[in-house]
C-alpha positions in Angstrom: 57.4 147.0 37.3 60.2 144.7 38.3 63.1 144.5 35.8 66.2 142.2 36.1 69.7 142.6 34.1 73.4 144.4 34.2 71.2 147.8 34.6 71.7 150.6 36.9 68.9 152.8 38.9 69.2 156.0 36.7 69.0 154.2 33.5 65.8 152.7 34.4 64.8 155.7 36.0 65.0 157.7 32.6 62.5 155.0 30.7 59.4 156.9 29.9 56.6 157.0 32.5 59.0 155.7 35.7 58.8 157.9 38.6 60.9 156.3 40.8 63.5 152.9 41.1 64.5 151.1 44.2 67.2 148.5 44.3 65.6 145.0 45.2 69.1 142.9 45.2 72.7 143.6 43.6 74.9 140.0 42.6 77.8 141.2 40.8 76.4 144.0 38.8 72.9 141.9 38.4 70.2 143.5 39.5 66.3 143.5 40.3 65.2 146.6 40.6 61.7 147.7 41.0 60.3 150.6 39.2 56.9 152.4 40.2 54.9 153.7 37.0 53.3 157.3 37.1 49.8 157.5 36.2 49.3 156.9 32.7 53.0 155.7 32.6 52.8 152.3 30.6 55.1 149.0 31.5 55.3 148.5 27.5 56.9 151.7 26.9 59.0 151.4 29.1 60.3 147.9 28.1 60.4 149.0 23.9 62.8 152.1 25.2 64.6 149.8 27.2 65.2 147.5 24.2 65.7 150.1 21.7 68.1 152.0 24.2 70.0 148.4 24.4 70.0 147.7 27.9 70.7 144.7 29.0 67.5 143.5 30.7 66.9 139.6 31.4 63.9 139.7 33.2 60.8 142.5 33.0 57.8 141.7 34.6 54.8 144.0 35.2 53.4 143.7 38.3 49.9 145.0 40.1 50.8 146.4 43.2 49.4 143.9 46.0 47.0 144.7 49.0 50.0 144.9 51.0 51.2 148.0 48.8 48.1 149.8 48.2 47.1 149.6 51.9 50.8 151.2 52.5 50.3 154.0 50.1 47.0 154.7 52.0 48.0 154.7 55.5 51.6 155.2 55.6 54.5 153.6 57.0 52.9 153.8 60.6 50.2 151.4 60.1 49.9 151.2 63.9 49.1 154.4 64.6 45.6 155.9 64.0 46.6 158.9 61.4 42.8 159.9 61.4 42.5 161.6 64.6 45.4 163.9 66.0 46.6 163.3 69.9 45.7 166.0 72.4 46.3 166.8 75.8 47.4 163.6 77.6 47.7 161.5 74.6 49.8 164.1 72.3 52.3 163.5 75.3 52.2 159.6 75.0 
């Protein structure tokens, strides 16, 4: 969920179903930030409470998480290193 508008993290973080807000860019007091739904959490409610709570949101857009994200949220940050198989011996001291 990516919203745009003179809106801060915590109020987007209190529409129903968002489980976390990250700061995309910041012009002025404009910003994009981008919201992660919970499961179940639905980018409609979250836009009527936004509208009904009269923030001032210019742009909403409801995104599917990409490849890129989902293969993230499967291996970690670390892509590069094998998380299926713990080092021992030599290589746990590499």
């Amino acid at each position: 969920l990516e919203l745009e508008g003179a809106i801060s993290p915590d109020q987007v973080a209190s529409l129903p179903g968002v489980t976390g807000v990250e700061t995309v860019t910041d012009h002025d007091g404009v910003r994009v930030l981008k919201a992660a739904l919970g499961q179940g959490g639905r980018g409609q409610d979250a836009l009527k409470a936004a509208f009904l709570g009269g923030l001032d949101v210019r742009r909403f857009e409801l995104r599917e998480p990409s490849l890129h994200d989902a293969f993230i949220d499967l291996t970690g940050d670390n892509p590069d290193q094998d998380q299926s198989v713990k080092p021992t011996g030599s290589e746990a001291a590499r």
